[in-house]
GUKE-230188 format. One record per residue (C-alpha): residue in one letter; y, z, x. Coordinates in Angstrom, 1 decimal. Example, Ala and Ser with C-alpha at 12.3 -4.5 7.8 and 13.67 -1.06 7.14 Angstrom:
BEGIN
LOKOL   r       c2       c3       c1
LOKOL   A     -4.5      7.8     12.3
LOKOL   S     -1.1      7.1     13.7
***
This chain:
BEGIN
LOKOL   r       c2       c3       c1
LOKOL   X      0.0      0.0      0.0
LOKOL   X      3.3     -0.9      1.4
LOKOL   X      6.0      1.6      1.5
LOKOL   X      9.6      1.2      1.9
LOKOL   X     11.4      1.4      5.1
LOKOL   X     12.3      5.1      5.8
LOKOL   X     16.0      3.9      6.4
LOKOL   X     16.4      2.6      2.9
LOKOL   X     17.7      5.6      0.5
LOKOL   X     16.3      6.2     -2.6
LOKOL   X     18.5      6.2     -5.8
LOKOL   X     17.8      8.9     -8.2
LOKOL   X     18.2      7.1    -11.6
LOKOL   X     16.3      8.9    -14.3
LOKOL   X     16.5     12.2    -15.1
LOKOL   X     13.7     13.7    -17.3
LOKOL   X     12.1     16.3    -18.7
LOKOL   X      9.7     17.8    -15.7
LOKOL   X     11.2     15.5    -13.1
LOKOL   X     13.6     12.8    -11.5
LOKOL   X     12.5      9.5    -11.1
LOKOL   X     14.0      7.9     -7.8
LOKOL   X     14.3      4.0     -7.3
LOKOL   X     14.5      2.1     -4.0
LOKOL   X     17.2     -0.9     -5.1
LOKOL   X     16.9     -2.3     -1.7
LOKOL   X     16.3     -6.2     -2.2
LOKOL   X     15.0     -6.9      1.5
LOKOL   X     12.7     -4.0      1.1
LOKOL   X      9.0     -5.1      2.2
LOKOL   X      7.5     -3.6     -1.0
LOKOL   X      9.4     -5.1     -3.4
LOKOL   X      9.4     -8.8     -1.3
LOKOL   X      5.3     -8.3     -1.7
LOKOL   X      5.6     -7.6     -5.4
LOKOL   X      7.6    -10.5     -5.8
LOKOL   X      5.4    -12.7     -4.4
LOKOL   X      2.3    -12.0     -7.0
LOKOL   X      5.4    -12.2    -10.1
LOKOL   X      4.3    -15.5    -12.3
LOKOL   X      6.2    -17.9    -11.4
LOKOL   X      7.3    -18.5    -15.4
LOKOL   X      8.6    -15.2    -15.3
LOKOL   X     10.9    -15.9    -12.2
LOKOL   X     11.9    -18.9    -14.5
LOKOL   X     13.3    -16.8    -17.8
LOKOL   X     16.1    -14.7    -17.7
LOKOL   X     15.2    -11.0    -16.6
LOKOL   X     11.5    -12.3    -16.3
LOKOL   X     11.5    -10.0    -13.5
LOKOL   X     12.2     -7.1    -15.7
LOKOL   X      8.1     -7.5    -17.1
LOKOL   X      7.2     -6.0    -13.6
LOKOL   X      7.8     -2.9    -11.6
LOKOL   X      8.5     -4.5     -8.0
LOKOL   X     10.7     -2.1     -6.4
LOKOL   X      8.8      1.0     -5.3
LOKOL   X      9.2      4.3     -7.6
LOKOL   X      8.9      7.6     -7.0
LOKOL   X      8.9     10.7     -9.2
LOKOL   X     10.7     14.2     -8.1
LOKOL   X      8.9     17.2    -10.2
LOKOL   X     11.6     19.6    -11.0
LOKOL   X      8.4     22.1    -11.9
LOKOL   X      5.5     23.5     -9.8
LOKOL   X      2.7     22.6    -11.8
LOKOL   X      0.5     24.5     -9.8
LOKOL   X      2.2     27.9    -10.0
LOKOL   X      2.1     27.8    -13.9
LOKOL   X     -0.4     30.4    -15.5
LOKOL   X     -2.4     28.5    -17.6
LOKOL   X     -3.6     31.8    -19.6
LOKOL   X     -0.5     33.1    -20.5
LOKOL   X     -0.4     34.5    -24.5
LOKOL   X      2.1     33.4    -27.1
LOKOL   X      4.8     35.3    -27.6
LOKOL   X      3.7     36.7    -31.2
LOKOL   X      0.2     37.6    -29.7
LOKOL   X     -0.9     41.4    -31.0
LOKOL   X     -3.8     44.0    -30.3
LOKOL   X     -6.6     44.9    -31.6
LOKOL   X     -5.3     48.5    -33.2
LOKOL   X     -6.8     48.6    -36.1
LOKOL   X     -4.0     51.3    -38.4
LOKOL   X     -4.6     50.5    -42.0
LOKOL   X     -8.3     48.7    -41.8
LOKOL   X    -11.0     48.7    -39.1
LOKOL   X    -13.2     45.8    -37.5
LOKOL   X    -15.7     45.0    -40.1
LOKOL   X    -12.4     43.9    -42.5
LOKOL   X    -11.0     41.7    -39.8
LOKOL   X    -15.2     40.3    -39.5
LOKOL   X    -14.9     39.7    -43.3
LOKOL   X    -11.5     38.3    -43.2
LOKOL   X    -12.6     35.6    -40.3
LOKOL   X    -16.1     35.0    -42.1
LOKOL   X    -14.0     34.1    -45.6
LOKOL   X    -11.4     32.1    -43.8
LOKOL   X    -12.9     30.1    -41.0
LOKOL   X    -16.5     29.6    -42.0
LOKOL   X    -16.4     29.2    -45.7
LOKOL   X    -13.0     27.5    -44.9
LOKOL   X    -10.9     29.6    -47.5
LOKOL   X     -7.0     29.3    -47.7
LOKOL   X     -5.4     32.7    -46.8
LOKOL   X     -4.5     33.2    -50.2
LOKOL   X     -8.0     32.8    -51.5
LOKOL   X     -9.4     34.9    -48.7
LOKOL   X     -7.1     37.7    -50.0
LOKOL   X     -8.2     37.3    -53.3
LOKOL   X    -12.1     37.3    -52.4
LOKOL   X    -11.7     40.4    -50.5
LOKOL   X    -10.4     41.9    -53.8
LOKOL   X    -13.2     40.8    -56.0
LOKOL   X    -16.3     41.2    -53.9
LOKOL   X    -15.1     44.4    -51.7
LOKOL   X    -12.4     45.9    -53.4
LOKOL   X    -10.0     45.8    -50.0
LOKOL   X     -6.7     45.2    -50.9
LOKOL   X     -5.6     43.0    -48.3
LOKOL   X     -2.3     40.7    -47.7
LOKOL   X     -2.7     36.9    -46.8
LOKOL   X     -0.2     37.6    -44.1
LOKOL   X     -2.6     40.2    -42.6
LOKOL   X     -5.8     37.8    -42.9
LOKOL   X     -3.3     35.4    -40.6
LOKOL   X     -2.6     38.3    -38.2
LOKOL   X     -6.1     38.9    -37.4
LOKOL   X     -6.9     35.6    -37.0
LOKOL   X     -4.3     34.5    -34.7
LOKOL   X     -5.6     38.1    -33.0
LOKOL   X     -9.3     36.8    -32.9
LOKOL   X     -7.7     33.3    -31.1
LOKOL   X     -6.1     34.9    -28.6
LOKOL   X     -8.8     37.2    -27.6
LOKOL   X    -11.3     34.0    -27.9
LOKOL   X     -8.8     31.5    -26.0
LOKOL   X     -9.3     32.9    -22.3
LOKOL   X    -13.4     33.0    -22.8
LOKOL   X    -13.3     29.4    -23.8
LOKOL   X    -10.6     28.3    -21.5
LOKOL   X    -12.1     29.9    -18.6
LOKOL   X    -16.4     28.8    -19.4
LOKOL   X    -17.8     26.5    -16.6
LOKOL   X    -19.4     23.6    -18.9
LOKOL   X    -21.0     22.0    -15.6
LOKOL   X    -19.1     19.4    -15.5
LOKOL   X    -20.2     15.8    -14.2
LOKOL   X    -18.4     13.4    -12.4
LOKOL   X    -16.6     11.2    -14.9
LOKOL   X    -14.6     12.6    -17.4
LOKOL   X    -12.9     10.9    -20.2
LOKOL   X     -9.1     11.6    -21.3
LOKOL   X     -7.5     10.8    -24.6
LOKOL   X     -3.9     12.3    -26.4
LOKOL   X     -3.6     11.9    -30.1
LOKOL   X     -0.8     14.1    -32.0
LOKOL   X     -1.8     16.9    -34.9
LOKOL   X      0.4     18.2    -37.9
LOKOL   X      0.6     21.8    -38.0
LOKOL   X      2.6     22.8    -41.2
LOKOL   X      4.2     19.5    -41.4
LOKOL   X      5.1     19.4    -37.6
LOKOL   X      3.9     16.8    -35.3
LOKOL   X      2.4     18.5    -32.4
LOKOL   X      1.1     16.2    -29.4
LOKOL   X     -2.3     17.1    -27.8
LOKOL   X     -3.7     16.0    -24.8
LOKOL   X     -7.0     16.9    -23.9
LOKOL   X     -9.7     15.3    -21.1
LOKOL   X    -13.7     15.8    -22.0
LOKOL   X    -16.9     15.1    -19.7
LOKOL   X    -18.3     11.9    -20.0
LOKOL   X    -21.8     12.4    -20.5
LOKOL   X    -21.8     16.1    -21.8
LOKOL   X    -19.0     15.6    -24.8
LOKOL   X    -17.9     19.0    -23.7
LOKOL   X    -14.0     19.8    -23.7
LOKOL   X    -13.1     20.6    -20.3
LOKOL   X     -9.5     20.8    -20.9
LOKOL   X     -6.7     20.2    -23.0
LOKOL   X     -2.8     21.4    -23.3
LOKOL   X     -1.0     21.3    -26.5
LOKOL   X      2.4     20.5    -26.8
LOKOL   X      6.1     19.2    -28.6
LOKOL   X      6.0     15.8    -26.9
LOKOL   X      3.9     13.4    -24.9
LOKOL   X      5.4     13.7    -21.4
LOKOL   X      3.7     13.7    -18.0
LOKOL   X      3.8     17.4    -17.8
LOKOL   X      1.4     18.4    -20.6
LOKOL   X     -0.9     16.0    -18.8
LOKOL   X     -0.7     17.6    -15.6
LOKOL   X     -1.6     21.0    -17.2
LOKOL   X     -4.5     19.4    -18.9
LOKOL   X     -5.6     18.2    -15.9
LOKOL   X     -5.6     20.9    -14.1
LOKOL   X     -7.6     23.1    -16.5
LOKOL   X    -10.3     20.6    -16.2
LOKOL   X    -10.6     20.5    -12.7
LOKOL   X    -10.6     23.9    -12.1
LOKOL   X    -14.1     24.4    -11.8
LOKOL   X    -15.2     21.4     -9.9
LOKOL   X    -16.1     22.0     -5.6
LOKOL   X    -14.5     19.5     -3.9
LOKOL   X    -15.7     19.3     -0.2
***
């Protein structure tokens, strides 16, 4: 791969989200003369044909050390485990209703009622569910699936409460397993990286 010349100064012209993207605009510079060269000659022919192509050598500044991120860190509204009003069997019953009958919170509330007699809010059920996937998270996260040596990666977007939320998430090949995966509010680089980072984790590179 050809580099440019180290006299020829970058230009920073981008500035994004998790870094700075910086352009060489030199028009002797060996890298872009060799790009220029393998341009389809039609394109050279139309006006900004060139433009179809990234000839000029680009490179990224990340404003963010990917690596010194903690990818277990807990949401903000995380909470414990201190049971004050009802104890752990409710909070089994309340997971059991809601996630594998696949109740709504409301109707989870309501069940409780009829078939124990527990009084309990639908904004409680949520509580100690959101409690349950936070304690869950880091023993999932964290499992070493075995991972092969090709992995797949995909990023599709989710609705949660009618907001789009972009996922990004890279799985083993062979296995089907989920190796990892970052969630976030847009599609950028950086969620990538994080996903990416998760799923290599666990892999011995000599």
């Amino acid at each position: 791969m050809l580099l440019p010349p180290l006299w020829n100064t970058l230009v920073p012209k981008k500035n994004c989200k998790h870094f700075i993207i910086h352009k060489c605009v030199n028009p002797k510079c060996p890298y872009y003369l060799h790009n220029l060269r393998n341009v389809d000659k039609k394109d050279l022919n139309e006006d900004y044909g060139k433009n179809k192509y990234k000839l000029h050598y680009i490179y990224r500044e990340f404003t963010i050390d990917f690596f010194r991120m903690d990818l277990n860190s807990l949401p903000k509204n995380a909470s414990s485990l201190k049971f004050s009003k009802f104890d752990s069997n409710t909070m089994a019953l309340c997971l059991t209703l809601h996630i594998n009958l696949g109740l709504s919170l409301r109707k989870t509330s309501q069940a409780l009622k009829d078939l124990y007699n527990i009084s309990i809010s639908h904004q409680q059920i949520a509580n100690y569910c959101r409690t349950a996937a936070i304690c869950v998270k880091p023993f999932v996260d964290n499992y070493d699936y075995g991972s092969g040596s090709v992995f797949t990666a995909d990023e599709t977007y989710i609705k949660i409460r009618g907001i789009k939320t972009y996922i990004c998430f890279i799985m083993d090949a062979a296995k089907r397993s989920i190796i990892g995966y970052q969630v976030s509010d847009n599609c950028g680089v950086g969620p990538c990286i994080l996903a990416m980072r998760m799923a290599f984790r666990h892999l011995n590179v000599e």
